[in-house]
N, C-alpha and C positions, 0 to 999 in steps of 0.2 A: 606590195609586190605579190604577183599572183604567178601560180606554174602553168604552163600551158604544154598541151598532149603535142599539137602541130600548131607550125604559122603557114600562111602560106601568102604571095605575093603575087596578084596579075597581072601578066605581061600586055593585055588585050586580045591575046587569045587562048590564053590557056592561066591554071596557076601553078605557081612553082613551091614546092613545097618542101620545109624542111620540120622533122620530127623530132621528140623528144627521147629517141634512140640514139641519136647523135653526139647528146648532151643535153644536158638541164637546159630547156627555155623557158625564160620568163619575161612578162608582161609586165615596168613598172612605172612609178610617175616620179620625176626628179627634177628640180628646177624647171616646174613646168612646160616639161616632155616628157612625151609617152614612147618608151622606148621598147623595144624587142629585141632582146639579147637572147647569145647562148656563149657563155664560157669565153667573155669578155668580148664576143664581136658583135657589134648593133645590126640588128637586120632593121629596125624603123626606128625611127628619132622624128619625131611628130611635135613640131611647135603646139600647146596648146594657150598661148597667148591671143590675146583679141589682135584683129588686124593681120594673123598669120595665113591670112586664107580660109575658105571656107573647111570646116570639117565638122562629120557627121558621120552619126554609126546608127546601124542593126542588128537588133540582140536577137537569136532566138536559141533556148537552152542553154548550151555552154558553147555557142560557138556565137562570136563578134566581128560583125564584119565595119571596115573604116576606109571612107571616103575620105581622101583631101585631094582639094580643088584650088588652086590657084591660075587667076584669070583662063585660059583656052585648054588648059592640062589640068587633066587628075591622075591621080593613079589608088590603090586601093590594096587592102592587104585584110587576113582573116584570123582570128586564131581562133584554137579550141584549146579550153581550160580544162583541167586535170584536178585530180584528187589529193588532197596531202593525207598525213595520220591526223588532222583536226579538220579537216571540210570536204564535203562532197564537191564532185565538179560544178558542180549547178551552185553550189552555194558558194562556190570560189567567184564564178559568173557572175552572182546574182552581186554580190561585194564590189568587183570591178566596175561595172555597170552604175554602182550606185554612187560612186565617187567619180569617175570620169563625166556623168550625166550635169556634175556642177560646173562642167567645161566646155562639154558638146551636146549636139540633140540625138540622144539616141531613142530609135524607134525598135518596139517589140508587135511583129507583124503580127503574132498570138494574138494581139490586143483587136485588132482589124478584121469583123466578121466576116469576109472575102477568102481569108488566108486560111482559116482554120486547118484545114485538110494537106495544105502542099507540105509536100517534103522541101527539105533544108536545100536543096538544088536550085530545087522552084521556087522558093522566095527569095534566093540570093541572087538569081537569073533576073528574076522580076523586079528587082532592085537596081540592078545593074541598067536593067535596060530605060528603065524609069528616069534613071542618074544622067544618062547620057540623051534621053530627052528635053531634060530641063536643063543642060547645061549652058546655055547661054543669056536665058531670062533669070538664071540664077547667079550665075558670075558676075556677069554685065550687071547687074543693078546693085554688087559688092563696092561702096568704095572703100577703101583699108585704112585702119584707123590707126594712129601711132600708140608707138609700144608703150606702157605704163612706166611710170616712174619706176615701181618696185621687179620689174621683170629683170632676170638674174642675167643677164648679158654673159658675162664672164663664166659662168657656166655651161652657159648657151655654147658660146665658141668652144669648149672645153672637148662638148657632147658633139660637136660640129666634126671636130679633128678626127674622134674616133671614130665616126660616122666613115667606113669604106669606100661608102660613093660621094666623099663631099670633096675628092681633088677634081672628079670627074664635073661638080657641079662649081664650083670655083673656074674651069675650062672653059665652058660654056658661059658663063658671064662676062669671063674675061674677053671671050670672043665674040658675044653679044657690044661690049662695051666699045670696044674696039671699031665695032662695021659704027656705030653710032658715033666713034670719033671722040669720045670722052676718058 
């Protein structure tokens, strides 16, 4: 469980940001989801099971940024890590990073002689626009593998319920399923 300063969430043109002025946010990893709460409401609930879609981060300092792609859609969300009385924000970061990296591929653009110089704007811009280049040589050659034996279902669904936009996403299948007649 990691504390985080701000999250924020892009719409495609802009991000929408909520802070830690509002209430405690935290970053944590639960029956293999990564979730973003504050004071018991999920802002991200991110499958990190194989087969759930592509996903993929960018680390630099204490701020994370995270790609998920499922077939022709992505959407993308940021947080910035915080201080407690036992770790710096960096080292709150550098902990996160180190544990979720056994899940996804996260990339630190620092590492990338190119980047050295841009500000946090400019590599997350440059990312973005990167993501959205390769979005179909990357998707398209995804095929989705099933879920493991040990993946925690029943918590999955648990994590689902609480999830605010999961009646909205239950809608749309239901109405996808529907024009297809199943």
């Amino acid at each position: 469980m990691w504390p985080l300063e701000k999250y924020a969430r892009w719409d495609g043109n802009c991000w929408h940001q909520v802070d830690s002025s509002e209430g405690q946010l935290t970053l944590l990893i639960e029956n293999m989801q990564l979730l973003v709460v504050q004071y018991g409401t999920v802002f991200e609930s991110v499958s990190l099971a194989s087969g759930s879609g592509q996903l993929r981060g960018v680390w630099k300092d204490t701020i994370l940024v995270i790609v998920i792609k499922h077939q022709k859609t992505s959407r993308r969300f940021r947080v910035k890590f915080t201080a407690t009385d036992f770790n710096s924000a960096l080292s709150n970061s550098r902990d996160c990073v180190t544990i979720l990296s056994q899940y996804i591929s996260i990339r630190d653009p620092t590492k990338d002689s190119t980047s050295e110089h841009m500000t946090i704007s400019e590599w997350c811009n440059r990312f973005m626009k990167a993501d959205a280049s390769n979005e179909n040589t990357l998707v398209g050659s995804l095929a989705p593998e099933p879920l493991p034996p040990e993946f925690p279902l029943e918590k999955t669904i648990q994590l689902c319920i609480l999830d605010t936009s999961f009646l909205e996403l239950v809608n749309k299948v239901d109405a996808v399923l529907q024009q297809m007649h199943l």
